[in-house]
N, C-alpha and C positions, 0 to 999 in steps of 0.2 A: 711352295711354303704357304701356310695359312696366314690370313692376314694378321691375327692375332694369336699371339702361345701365351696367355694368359693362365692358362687351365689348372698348371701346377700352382699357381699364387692363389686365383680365388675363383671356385664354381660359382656363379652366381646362382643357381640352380638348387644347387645346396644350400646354399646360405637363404634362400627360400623357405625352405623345407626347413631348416633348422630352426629358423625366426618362426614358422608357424608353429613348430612341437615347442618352444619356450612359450609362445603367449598363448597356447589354449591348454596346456600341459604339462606344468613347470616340473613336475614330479616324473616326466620320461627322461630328464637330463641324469637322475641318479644311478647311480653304480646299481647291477642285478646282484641281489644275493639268492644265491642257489643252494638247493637241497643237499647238504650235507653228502647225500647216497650218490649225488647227481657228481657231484666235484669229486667223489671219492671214483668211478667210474671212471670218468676223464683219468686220474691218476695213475688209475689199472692199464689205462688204455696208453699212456705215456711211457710211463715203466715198459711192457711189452714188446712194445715196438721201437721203442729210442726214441720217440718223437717229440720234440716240441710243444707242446698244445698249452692255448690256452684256453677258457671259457669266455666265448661273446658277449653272448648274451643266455639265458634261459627263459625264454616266453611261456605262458600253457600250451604245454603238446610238444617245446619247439625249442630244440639246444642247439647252436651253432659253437662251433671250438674254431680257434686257428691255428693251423700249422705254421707257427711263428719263420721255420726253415725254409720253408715252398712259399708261402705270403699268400696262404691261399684257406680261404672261410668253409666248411663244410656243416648243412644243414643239414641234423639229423630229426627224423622225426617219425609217426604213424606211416609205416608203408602204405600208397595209395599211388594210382596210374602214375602220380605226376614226378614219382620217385626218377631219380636217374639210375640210381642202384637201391637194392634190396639186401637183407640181411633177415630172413625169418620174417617178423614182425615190424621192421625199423625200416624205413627208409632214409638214403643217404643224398643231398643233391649238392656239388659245388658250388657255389655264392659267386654269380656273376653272370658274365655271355661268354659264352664257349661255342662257338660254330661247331667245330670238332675237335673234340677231345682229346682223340688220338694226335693232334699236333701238338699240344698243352708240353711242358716240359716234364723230360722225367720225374723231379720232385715233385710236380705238381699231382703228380699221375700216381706214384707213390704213395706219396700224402694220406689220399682217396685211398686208395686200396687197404693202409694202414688200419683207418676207423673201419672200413667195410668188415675186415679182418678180426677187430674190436666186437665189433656187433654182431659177427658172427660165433665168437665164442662165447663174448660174455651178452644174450640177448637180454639181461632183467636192467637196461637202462629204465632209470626212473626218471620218466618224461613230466616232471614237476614242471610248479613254476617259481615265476624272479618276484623279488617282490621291492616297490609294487610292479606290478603287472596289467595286463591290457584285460579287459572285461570279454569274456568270449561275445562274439559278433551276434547278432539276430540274424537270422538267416530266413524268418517270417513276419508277415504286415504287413502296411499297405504303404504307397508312397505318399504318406501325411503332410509332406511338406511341398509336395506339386501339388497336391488338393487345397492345401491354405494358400498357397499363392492364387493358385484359380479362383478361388474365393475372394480376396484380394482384390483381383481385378474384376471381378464381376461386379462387386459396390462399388464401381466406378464407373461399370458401362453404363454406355447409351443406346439408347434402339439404334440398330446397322442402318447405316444407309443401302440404297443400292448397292451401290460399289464394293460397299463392304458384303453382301451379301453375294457378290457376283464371286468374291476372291474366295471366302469360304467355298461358296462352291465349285472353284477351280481347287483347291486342296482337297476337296472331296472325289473330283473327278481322279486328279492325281493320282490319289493312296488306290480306287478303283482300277484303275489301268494299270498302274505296275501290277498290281498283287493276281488281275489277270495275265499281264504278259512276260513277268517276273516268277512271280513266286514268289515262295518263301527257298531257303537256302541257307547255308552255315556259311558264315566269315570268317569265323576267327583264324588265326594263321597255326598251321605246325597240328591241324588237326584236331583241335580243343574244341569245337565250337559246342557240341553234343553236351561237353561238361559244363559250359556253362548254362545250358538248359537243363542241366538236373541241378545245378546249385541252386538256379531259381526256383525249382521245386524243393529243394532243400533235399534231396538224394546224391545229393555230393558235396562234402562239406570242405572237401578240399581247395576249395576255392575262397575261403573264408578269409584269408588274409587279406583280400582285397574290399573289404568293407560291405554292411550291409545293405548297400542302395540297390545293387541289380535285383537281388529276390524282393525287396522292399516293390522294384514298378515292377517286376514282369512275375511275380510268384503266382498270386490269386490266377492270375491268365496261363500260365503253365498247369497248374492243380486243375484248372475247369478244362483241362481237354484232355483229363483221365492217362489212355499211353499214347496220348500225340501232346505230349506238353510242348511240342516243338512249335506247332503249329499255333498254338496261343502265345507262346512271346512271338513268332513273326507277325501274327495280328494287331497284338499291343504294340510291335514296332512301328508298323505299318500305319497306324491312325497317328501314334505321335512326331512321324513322320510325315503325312501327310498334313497337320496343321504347320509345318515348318511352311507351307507358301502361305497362306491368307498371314501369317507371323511376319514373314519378309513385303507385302504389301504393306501391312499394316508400319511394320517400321519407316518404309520410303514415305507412305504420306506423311504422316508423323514430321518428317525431317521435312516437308513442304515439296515432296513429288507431285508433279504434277500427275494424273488418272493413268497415263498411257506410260510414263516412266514407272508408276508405282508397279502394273501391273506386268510391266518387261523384268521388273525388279522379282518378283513373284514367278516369271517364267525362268527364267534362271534356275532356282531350286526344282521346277518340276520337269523340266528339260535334261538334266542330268544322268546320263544310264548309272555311276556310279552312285550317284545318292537312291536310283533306282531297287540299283543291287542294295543297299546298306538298309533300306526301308524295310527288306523282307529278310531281314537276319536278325540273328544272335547281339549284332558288334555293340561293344561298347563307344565304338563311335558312332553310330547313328542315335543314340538314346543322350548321347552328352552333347551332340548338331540340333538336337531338336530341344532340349530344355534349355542350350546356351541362346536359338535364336527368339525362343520365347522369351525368355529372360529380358535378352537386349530389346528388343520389341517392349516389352511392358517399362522399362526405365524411357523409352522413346515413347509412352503416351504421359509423363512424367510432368506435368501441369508446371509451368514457370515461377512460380510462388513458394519459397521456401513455407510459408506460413500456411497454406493450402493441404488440405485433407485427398484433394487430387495429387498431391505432390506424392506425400508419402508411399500413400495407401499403391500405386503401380511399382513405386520402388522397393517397398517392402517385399511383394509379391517376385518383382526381379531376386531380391536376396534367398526368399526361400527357396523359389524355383532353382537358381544354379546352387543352393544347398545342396538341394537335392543331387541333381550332376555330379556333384566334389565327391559323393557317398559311394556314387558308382565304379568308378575308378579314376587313379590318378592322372590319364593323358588328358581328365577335363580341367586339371589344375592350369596350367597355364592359361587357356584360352578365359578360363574366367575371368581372371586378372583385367580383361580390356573390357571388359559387358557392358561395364557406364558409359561407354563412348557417346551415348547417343545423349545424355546428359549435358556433354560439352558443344555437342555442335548442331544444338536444337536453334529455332528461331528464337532471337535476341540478342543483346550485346555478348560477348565473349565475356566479360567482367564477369554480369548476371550467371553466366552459362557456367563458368569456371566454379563462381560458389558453389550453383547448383551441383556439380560433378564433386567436387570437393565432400560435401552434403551426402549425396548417393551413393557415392563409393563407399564411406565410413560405416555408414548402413549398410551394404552389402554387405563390407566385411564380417562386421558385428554380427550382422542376422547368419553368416558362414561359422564363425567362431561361437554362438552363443547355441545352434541347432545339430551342427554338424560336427564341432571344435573334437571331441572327444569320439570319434567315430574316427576325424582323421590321424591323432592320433595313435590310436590304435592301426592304422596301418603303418604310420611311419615307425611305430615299436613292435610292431608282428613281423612274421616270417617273409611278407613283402617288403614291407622297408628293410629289415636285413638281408635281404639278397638281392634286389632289384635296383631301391632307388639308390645307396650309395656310388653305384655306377651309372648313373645317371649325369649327363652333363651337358653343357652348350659344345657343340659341334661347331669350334670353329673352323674346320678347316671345308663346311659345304657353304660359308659365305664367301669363300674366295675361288669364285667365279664369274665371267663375263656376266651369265645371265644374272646372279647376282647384284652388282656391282651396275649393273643398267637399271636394274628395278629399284636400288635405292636411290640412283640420281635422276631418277624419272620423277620419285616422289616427293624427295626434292624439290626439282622443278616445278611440277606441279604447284606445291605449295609457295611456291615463289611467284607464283602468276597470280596467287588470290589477294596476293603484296598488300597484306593487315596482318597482324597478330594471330588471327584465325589462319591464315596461312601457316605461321610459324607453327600451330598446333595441329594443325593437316600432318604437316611434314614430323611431328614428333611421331604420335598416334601411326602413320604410315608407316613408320621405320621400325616403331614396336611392334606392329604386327607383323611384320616380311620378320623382323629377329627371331619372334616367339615362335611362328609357324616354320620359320627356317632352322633353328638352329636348338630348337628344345628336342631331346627326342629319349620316350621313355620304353619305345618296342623296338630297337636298331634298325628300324627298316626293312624287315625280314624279303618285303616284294613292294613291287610298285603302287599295288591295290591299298595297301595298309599305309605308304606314306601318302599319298592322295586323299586317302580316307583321313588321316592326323590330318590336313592342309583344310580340308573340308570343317576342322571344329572353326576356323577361323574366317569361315562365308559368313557370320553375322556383323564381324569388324570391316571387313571387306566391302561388303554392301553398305555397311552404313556411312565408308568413306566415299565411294561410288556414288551415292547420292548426294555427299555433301560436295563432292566437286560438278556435280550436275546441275546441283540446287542454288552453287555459290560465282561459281565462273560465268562473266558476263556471259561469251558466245556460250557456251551449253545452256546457259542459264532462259537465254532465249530458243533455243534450240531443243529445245526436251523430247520434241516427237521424233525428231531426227537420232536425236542420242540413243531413245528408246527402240526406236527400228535397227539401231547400231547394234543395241546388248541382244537383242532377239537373235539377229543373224549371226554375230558370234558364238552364243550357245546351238545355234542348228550346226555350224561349221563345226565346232567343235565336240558331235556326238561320235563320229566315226574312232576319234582316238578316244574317248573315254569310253568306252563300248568293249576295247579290249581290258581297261582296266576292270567290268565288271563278271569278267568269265571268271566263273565257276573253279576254282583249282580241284587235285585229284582227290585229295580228303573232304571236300566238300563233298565232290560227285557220291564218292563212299557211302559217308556217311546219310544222304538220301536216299542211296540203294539199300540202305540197311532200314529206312525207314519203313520201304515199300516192304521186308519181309518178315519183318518183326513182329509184324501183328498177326502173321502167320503160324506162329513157334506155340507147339502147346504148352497146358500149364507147369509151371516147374521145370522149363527147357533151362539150361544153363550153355552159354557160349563164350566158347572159348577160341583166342584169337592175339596174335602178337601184337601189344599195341606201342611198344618202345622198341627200335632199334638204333645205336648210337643214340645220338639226341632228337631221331624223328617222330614224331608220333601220331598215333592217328588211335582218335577216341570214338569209338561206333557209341550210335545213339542207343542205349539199352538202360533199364531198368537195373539198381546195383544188386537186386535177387538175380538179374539174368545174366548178369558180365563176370565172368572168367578172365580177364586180364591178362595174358603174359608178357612176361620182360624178360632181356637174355637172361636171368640167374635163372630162370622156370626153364630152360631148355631141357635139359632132363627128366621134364614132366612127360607123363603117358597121357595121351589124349583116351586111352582105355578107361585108366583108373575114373575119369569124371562119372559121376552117377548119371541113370541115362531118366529124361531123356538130354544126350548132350550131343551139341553142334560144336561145328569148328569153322571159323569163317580163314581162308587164304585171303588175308588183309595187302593192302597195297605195299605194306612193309614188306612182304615177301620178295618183291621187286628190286627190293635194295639189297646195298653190297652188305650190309650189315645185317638186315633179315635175311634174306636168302637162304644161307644155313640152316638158321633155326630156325624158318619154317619145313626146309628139306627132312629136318631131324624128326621134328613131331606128326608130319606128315606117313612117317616111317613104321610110327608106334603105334597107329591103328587103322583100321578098317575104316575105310569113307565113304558115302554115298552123296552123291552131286546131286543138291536140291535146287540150286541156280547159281548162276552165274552170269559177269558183266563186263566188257570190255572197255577200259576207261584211259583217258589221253593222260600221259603222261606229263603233267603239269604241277610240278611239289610247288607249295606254299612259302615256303623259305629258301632265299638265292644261294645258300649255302647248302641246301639236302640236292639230292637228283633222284633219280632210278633208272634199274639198268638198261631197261628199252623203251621204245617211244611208247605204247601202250601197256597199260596193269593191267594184268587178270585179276578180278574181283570173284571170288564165290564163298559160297555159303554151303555148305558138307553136315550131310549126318553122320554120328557118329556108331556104327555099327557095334553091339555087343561082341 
């Protein structure tokens, strides 16, 4: 039994999310009124089939109805990869997490098939909008509000010391060494990673519910590397990545580390194979680890003077920078919440400290709500927040566990040894963070890689408690060199198990081989290839002039009919119990010629997909006249 079953009385989670869309958006609480053709449709589509239905919502582009009978939400909209079913033009997806589908109950299954049925007779749905409505997203620009922070904090530097120049260039060696003994590579889970590199080019706009901060940092850097956009957001990763250590230095002195703590402090983030792996990817957790630990970093060079031009001028810069963060997507929502820590448990009385945190935070928020407010917004009223985050919730049932249930009474403890008031705040701060990082969860945990990666937004609260019990505890407090030889050797121990968190899954591997042949394909090549089976999917990195897409409803396509010149890739989907077929079927309907091919380990992304042997065949087919 979990320790608490609160969940049906109050998400907290939600009650988040809902308190942020009243105060930066008081006008998404109002009822959608819909297009007349739009409701009239819905009506067709009830009538027909006996169904229930009611209208959601209607977003631009984006109609969700409920099958009041099944209790189950279906997104209709623009067919595009990320459909789950197709009708013509429409794409159809259920509103929630569905590992498979096939277990889902009849009526649910029903349900789906009813509108699919809908949209295939009657296809002139008119994909209107509510009014009001969310402003379509920017899917181009620059990140202006990490460049005003940086700005920010540079009218406040001082010439580096040594030290500080020793750390920079330990971040610079960092981002060098991985990106030679790493690479770059796709992260994202379920095979997406590819898409999110063409949103940031703006060639897939599919992605747009999720706000425009990703093409905002990484667009200009995907656009300058012409058909390898891929390779410019892994570089743009990669640097903002790489200042995450002289950021975690800088925050340990800050908190009064001594030189050789600061800098164990600083080995930690570059020690890491998985922050390795995440530096040269796609992920949206590595771009929201590296502006949340700059962020906390700059409220830690936050001058002790509420009346000081030092004071502000690093905090403001904190607020824009995880602005920024909140724009890219929601899993940085949580971890921002704790960013002023370093406010509270800076050198001075706890009184002083509390104002000051009190002070900083309101300012975060503000500078969040007055830069950002209506960007987020619009994802809590778009086609993400209706289908994602209302299933969003605190997991109580992964705090009730020994290892749990030890790491809150350790911190605890902990704070009970510092036995002041500042202890008492050790131990809150310590409990908020094991909560947030434990028990918020906005991707279900698809693989090990990806909850590590979530655990990893919250190395900048981590660390900066880490130091304050280094900095505050009589024996460590004397001890520093010893403590700091402590944290070194823990992260060397600790590379063999995070080493497998950073392997490559099979849609990654994929979609690299796809890199190496793509720029081989003459002009006007068009490729074609299954990229949805069941709910698995694997998105090849192509240009959306060169992708042919199929989904089970295209089984009945002839791989002939494509205009030539046309390719046909046997994608990893083929390997599954639900490709398998239809790739056997298409495979059938024309002439192929093997232009390569690659044998790759059988490792799916999501603990819920498999395939049928231990290694995929990967190739890449011409397609014969």
């Amino acid at each position: 039994m979990p320790l608490c079953d609160f969940d049906s009385v109050l998400n907290p989670l939600r009650l988040v999310f809902a308190l942020a869309l009243l105060l930066v958006a008081p006008a998404a609480s109002a009822a959608p009124v819909c297009e007349p053709e739009l409701e009239a449709w819905v009506a067709r589509c009830e009538k027909s089939q006996g169904q229930a239905l009611e209208i959601v919502t209607c977003d631009r582009g984006v109609l969700v109805v409920r099958s009041r009978g099944a209790r189950l939400d279906v997104e209709l909209s623009a067919r595009s990869e990320r459909s789950f079913r197709s009708a013509g033009a429409l794409g159809l997806s259920p509103v929630g997490q569905f590992p498979d589908w096939s277990r889902e109950s009849e009526p649910r299954r029903q349900a789906l098939d009813a509108l699919v049925a809908c949209a295939t007779r009657d296809p002139a749905l008119p994909l209107g909008s509510a009014s009001p409505g969310p402003r379509p997203p920017r899917t181009r620009g620059l990140p202006w509000l990490l460049l005003a922070g940086l700005a920010a904090l540079a009218a406040t530097a001082k010439k580096p010391s040594r030290e500080a120049v020793a750390a920079i260039a330990l971040g610079a060696l960092t981002a060098l060494v991985r990106w030679l003994a790493v690479g770059g590579s796709y992260f994202h889970q379920n095979g997406q990673g590819p898409a999110w590199v063409g949103y940031a080019r703006s060639d897939d706009a599919g992605l747009a519910s999720y706000g425009s901060g990703f093409p905002e940092v990484f667009g200009a850097a995907a656009r300058g590397f012409g058909d390898r956009p891929e390779v410019g957001v892994w570089l743009m990763q990669a640097l903002l990545a790489g200042a995450v250590v002289p950021a975690a230095w800088l925050l340990a002195r800050r908190l009064g580390a001594r030189p050789w703590l600061a800098q164990a402090t600083a080995l930690i983030c570059a020690l890491d194979p998985l922050l390795a792996r995440l530096a040269g990817s796609e992920s949206y957790f590595a771009v929201a680890l590296s502006l949340g630990m700059g962020a906390t970093a700059a409220c830690a060079c936050a001058a002790p003077q509420l009346r000081s031009r030092a004071f502000w001028l690093p905090v403001v810069a904190a607020g824009l920078i995880v602005a920024q963060s909140v724009r890219v997507h929601p899993v940085a929502w949580p971890a921002a919440v704790i960013t002023p820590l370093p406010l509270l448990f800076g050198p001075g009385s706890l009184r002083r400290r509390a104002l000051l945190s009190a002070a900083g935070g309101l300012t975060i928020a503000a500078m969040i709500g007055v830069t950002s407010g209506p960007q987020i917004a619009d994802v809590l009223r778009g086609s993400l927040g209706q289908k994602w985050l209302p299933g969003a919730s605190v997991r109580w049932e992964l705090l009730d566990s020994r290892g749990m249930l030890a790491l809150f009474a350790a911190v605890v403890a902990l704070g009970a040894l510092l036995r002041s008031w500042r202890g008492v705040a050790f131990a809150a701060a310590g409990l908020s963070t094991l909560f947030l990082a434990r028990a918020t969860d906005l991707t279900s945990d698809p693989n090990p890689a990806i909850t590590a990666a979530h655990h990893r937004l919250f190395l900048p609260a981590a660390l900066t408690l880490l130091v304050v019990l280094a900095t505050r505890l009589g024996p460590l407090r004397r001890a520093q060199g010893w403590v700091a030889a402590g944290v070194i050797a823990a992260s060397l121990a600790a590379i063999p198990s995070r080493r497998a968190l950073a392997a490559p899954f099979t849609d990654a591997l994929e979609a690299r081989f796809a890199d190496e042949w793509k720029l081989t394909l003459p002009p006007g090549a068009r490729v074609a290839y299954l990229e949805r089976a069941g709910s698995q999917i694997s998105v090849l990195p192509l240009r959306a002039g060169q992708r042919a897409a199929l989904t089970p409803s295209d089984a009945d396509l002839s791989l002939g009919s494509l205009p030539p010149p046309a390719y046909y890739v046997h994608s990893s989907l083929c390997s599954t119990r639900d490709g398998a077929p239809i790739c056997e079927a298409l495979e059938r309907s024309a002439k192929l010629e093997l232009v390569t091919e690659r044998r790759l380990p059988a490792r799916p992304s999501m603990r819920w997909h498999g395939y049928q042997t231990a290694e995929v065949s990967v190739a890449l087919y011409r397609v014969l006249p």
